[in-house]
N, C-alpha and C positions, 0 to 999 in steps of 0.2 A: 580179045575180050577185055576190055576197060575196067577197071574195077573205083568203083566210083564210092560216095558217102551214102552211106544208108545200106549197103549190100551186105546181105548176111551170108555164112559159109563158113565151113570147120575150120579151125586154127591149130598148127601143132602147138602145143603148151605142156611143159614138165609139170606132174602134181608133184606132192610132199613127199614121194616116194620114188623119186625123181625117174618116173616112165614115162613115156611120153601118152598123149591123148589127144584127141581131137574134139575140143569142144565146138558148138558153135559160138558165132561171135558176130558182133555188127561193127562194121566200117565206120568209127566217128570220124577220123580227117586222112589225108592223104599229103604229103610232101614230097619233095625234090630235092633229094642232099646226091651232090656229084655226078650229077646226070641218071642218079638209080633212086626208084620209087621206094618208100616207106609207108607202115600203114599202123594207126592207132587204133587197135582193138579192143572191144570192151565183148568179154564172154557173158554171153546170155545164162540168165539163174547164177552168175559168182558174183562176190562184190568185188564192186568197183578199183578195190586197192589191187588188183591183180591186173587191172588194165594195162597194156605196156606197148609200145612201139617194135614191128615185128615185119621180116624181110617177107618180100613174094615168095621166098622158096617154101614158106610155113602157110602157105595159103591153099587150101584144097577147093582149087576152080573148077572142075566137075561137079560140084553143089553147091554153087552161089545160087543167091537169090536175088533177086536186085529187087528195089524199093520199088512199092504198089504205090500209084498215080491214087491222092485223095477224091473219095467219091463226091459228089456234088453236095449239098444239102436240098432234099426236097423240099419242094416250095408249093405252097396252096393259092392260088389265086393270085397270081406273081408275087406270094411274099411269104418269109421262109416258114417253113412250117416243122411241127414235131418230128425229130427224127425217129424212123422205126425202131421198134425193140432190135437191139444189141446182145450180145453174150455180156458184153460189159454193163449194158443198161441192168441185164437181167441178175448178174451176180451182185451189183448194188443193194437191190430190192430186198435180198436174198441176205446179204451181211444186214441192212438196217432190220430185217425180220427176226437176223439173228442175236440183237442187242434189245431187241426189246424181249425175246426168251429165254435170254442167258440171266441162268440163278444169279451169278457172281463171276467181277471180272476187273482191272484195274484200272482204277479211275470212275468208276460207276459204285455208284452207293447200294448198299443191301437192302432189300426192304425187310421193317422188321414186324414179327407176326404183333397181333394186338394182345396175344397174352403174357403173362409175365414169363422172365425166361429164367430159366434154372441154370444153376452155377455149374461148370464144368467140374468134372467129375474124374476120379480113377478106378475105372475098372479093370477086373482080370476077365476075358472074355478066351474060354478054353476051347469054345468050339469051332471052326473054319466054317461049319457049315451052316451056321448062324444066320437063319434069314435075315437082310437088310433091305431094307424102303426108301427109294429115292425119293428126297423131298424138294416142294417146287421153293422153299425159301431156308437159307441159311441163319438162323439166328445166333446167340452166343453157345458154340459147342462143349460136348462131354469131353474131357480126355481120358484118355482110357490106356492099359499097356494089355500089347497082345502077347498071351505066353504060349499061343498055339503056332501052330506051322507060318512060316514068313512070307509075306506078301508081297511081290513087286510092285512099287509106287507106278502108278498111271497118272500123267501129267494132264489135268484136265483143259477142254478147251474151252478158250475163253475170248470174246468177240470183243472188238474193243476199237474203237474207230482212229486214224491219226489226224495230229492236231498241223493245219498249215503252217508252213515257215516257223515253224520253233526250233530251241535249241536243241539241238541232238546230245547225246551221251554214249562212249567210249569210252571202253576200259581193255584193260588186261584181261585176257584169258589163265582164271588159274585152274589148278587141279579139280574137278568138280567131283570127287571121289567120296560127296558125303550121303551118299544113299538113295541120291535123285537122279533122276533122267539126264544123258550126259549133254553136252553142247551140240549145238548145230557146229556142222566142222567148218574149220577154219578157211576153207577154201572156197568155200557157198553161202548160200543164206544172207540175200538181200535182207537188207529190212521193208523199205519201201522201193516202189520202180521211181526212180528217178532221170527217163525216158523225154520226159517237158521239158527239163533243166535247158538252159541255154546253151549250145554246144562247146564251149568256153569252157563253159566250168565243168562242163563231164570228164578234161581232159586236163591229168595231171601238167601243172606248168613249172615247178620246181624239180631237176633234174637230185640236186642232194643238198644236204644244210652238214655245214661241220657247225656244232656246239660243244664247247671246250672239248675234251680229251672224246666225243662222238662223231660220227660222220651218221646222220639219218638218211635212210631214203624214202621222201616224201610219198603218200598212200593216194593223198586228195589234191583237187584245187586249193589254190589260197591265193587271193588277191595281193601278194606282194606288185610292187610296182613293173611294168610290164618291160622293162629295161632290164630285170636283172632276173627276168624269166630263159635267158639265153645264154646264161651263163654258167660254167659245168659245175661249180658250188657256191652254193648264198654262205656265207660268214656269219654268224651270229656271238654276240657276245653273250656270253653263260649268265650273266650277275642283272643288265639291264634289260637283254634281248633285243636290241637294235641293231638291226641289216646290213652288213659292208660288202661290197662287191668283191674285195681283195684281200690275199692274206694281208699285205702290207696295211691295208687302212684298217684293218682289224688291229694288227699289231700297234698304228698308229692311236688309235681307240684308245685301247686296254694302257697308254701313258698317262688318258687324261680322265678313264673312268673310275671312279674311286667305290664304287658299288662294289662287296664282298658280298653283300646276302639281297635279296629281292627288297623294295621297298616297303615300307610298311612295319606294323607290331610284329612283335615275335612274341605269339602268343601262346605255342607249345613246344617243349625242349626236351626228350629224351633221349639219354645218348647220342648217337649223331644223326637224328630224326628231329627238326624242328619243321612247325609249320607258321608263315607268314600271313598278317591278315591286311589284303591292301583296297583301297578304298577305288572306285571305278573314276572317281572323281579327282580325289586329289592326286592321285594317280596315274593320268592318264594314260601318258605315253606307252610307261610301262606294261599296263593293261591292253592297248591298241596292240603292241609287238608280242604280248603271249598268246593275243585271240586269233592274230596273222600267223605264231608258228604253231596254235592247237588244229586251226582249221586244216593244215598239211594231213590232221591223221582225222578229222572229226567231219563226216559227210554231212550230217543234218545240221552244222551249225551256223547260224545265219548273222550271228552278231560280228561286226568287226571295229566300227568305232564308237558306236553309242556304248561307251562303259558306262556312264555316269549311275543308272540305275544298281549297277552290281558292285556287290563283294568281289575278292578272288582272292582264296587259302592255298597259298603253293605251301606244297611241303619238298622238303630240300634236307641232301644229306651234308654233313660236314666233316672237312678236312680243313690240313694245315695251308689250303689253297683257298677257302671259302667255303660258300655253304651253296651247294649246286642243286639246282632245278631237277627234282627228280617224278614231279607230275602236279597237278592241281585240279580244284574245281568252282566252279561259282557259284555264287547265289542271289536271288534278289534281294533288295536292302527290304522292300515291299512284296511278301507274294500274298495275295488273294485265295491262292489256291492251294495253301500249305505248300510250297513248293521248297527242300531244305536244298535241296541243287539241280542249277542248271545246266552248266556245262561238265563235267569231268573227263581225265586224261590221264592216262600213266604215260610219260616216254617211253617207244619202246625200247630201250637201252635199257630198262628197268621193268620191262615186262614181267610176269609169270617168275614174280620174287615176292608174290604177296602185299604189296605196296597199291594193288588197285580195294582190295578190301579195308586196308588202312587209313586210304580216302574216306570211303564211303562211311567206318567208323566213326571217323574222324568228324564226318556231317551229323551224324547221327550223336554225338556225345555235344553237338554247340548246341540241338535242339533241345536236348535235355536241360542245358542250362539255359535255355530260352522255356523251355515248361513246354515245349510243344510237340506235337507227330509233326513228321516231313515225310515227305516222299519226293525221287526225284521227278523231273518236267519227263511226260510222256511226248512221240513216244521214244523209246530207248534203241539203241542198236543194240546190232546180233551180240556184242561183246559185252556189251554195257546189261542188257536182259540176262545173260549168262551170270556175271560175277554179283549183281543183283542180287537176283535167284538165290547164289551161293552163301552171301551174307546172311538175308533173310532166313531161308534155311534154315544153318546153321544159329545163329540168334537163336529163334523160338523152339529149334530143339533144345537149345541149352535153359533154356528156361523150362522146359516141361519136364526137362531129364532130372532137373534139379528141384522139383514137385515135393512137398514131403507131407502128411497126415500126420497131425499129435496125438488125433483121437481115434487112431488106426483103420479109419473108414477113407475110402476115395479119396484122394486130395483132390480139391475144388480148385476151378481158375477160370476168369473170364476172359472174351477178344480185349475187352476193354482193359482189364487189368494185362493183360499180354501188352497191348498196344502202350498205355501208360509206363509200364517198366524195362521197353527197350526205343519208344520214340516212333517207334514205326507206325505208319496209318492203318487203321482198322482195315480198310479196303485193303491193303497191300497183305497184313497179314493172313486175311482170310483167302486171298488169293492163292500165296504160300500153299497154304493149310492142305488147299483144295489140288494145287499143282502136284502135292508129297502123296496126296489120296491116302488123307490120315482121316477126315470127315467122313463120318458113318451113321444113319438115322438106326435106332436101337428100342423098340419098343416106346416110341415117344420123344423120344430126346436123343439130340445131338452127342456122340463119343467121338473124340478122337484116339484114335489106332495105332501104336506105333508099333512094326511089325520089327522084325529082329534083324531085316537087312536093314532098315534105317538107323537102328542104334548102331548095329558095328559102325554102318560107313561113316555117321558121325563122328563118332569117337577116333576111326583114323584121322577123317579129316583134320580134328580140333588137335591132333599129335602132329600135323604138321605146318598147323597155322602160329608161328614164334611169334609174328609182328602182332600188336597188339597196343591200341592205345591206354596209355594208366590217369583217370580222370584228373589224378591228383596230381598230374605234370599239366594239368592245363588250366592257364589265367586268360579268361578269357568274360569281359562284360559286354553284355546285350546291350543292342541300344534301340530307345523308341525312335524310329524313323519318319514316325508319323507327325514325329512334334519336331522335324527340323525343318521344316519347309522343304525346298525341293533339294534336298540331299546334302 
């Protein structure tokens, strides 16, 4: 029995608990090292970064399946015609029916009613058993503190379509302990099927990258040149990030590269946390070699030499060796679509150290000094929705928690004034809001509810969040892009 490209069949594979299991999995290529066969598996429903090269003995050939021969397309009158309803056709129908009936959702605008809307409010609501009215439109809500029995937050669903070939976002997985629905685990949770892709690029091509004092082992594709996909580590220098095959020509490098910090302004400094602001343009090389070593960990990201349009803020820690690359992210010099980032990255070397919310503040405090809401480019990965989530969160709790009345009645607060004093998009907040299942219709008007499991887990959470951007370590000037011509 031949085991060919396209065959699906259980694969032994270790989880994080290291048992073994048998997922399924599909044959993407097959090779020939020493006269014995090898097989490059991608586990069906995991992502992609667990794909890996794995011997016939881990192969359970009593439940292959081998690839079904495509149907023909029916044709009318010899020429091709509608294909029949599909499961696929039909679950389309079915997600566009569900965007045109979803109250609220990311990247889709609220409607808002035609009457004037009342300022958000604080109430004590004692009873649990407190009738509530689901309403078909979300306007600017009540806040409210609940002092009766605790509520477990229900994450609401929300329909939301993805955008073709855009850039993707990737972050660190942190703690998500602040009173919200935990992570999709680590070991599942596609974002998108990426099934179409060219079989190329489904198939990790960088074996490991040493960068300074790290050895990474690459997750994705990444278009380095197809020469030094063969060989058992790529070299990167820490300071410029350009490619050597050898330790030796790396060593040879590092005599004549005089780069200590990423190119660019150094436009935030605390302690040994600075962040670089470097232009796609003037820039280039060095932008081309971060978007070739982000794409190793960044599935949906599609950009690799056209910088010219983007920013890109590394932030990098420092020692008495330089100032090292310890993640970044991009932005357009132009977005049309409030967009404050497009790509982001922690190394994982620097995972799950709080350094992916530091980014993400870090976006969020240059919109403030631009006057504006951002959000990032949809849509997000499973990691990037996760730490997201947690920011936002976290954010607008901290602003509701810190609510206060002069005149001893409800403190009031609107989306708009939310949105206004933390940068984030109305859309996003109210998403939030509705993901925490804090939104509750109350005799007429909107309250938001915070029940008592969400304040504790907050208040953990914020005891263990140290990293923290201080506005006033940051020089940083906007600029009109619109008045420089093309960049």
């Amino acid at each position: 029995m031949e085991v060919i490209e396209g065959c699906r069949l259980p694969v032994l594979r270790r989880n994080q608990e290291n048992e073994d299991e048998w997922p399924l999995a599909e044959i993407l290529s097959v090779k020939d090292i020493s006269g014995r066969k090898v097989f490059y598996v991608h586990y069906i429903d995991f992502n992609k970064r667990l794909d890996e090269w794995v011997t016939p003995e881990r192969l359970d050939l009593k439940k292959i399946q081998f690839p079904k021969k495509e149907a023909k397309t029916p044709t009318k009158n010899g020429l091709p015609g509608s294909r029949p309803n599909s499961p696929e056709r039909d679950l389309k129908k079915t997600f566009d029916l569900s965007l045109h009936s979803s109250t609220a959702g990311i990247g889709k605008t609220i409607p808002t009613p035609k009457r004037k809307l009342e300022a958000v409010s604080l109430a004590t609501q004692c009873s649990p058993a407190t009738p509530v009215a689901a309403a078909p439109e979300i306007p600017t809500p009540v806040y409210a503190q609940q002092n009766g029995s605790a509520r477990r937050p229900v994450p609401a669903v929300v329909g939301r379509k993805r955008k073709a070939n855009c850039l993707g976002t990737d972050e660190d997985s942190q703690d998500s302990s602040d009173g919200i629905p935990s992570a999709p685990r680590m070991t599942g949770s596609l974002v998108s099927d990426r099934s179409h892709d060219d079989i190329v690029t489904r198939m990790k091509n960088i074996e490991c990258i040493e960068l300074g004092r790290h050895r990474l082992k690459p997750w994705y594709f990444s278009p380095y040149p197809q020469e030094l996909t063969s060989l058992p580590v790529l070299y990167l220098c820490e300071f410029c990030l350009k490619y050597l095959k050898s330790l030796k020509c790396l060593q040879r490098h590092l005599t004549k590269c005089n780069l200590r910090h990423p190119p660019g302004n150094e436009i935030y400094r605390k302690g040994t946390i600075s962040f670089f602001e470097i232009d796609g343009r003037k820039n280039k090389n060095y932008s081309q070699n971060l978007c070739l070593l982000a794409k190793c960990f960044l599935d949906h990201k599609t950009l690799y030499y056209d910088t010219d349009p983007f920013l890109f803020y590394v932030m990098t820690e420092y020692d008495c060796k330089g100032f090292h690359i310890v993640g970044y992210f991009s932005k357009e010099k132009e977005s049309t679509e409030d967009y404050n980032v497009a790509c982001i990255l922690t190394l994982p070397p620097y995972q799950r150290r709080g350094y992916g919310k530091l980014l993400i503040e870090f976006s969020y405090e240059l919109s403030k000094v631009e006057g504006k809401t951002g959000t990032p480019e949809k849509p997000l990965s499973d990691l990037g929705l996760l730490s997201y989530r947690s920011y936002w969160s976290q954010t607008i709790l901290e602003i509701l928690m810190e609510l206060k009345s002069e005149t001893g009645e409800r403190p009031q607060i609107t989306i708009n004034e939310i949105s206004e004093l933390t940068s984030i998009k109305k859309e996003d907040v109210i998403s939030t809001l509705q993901y925490l299942n804090l939104i509750n219709y109350y005799k007429g008007q909107y309250i938001l509810t915070l029940s008592e499991d969400i304040v504790e887990g907050h208040e953990k959470a914020m005891l263990k969040r140290h990293l923290r951007i201080d506005s006033k370590c940051l020089h940083f000037t906007p600029k009109d892009w619109s008045k420089r011509g093309k960049w």
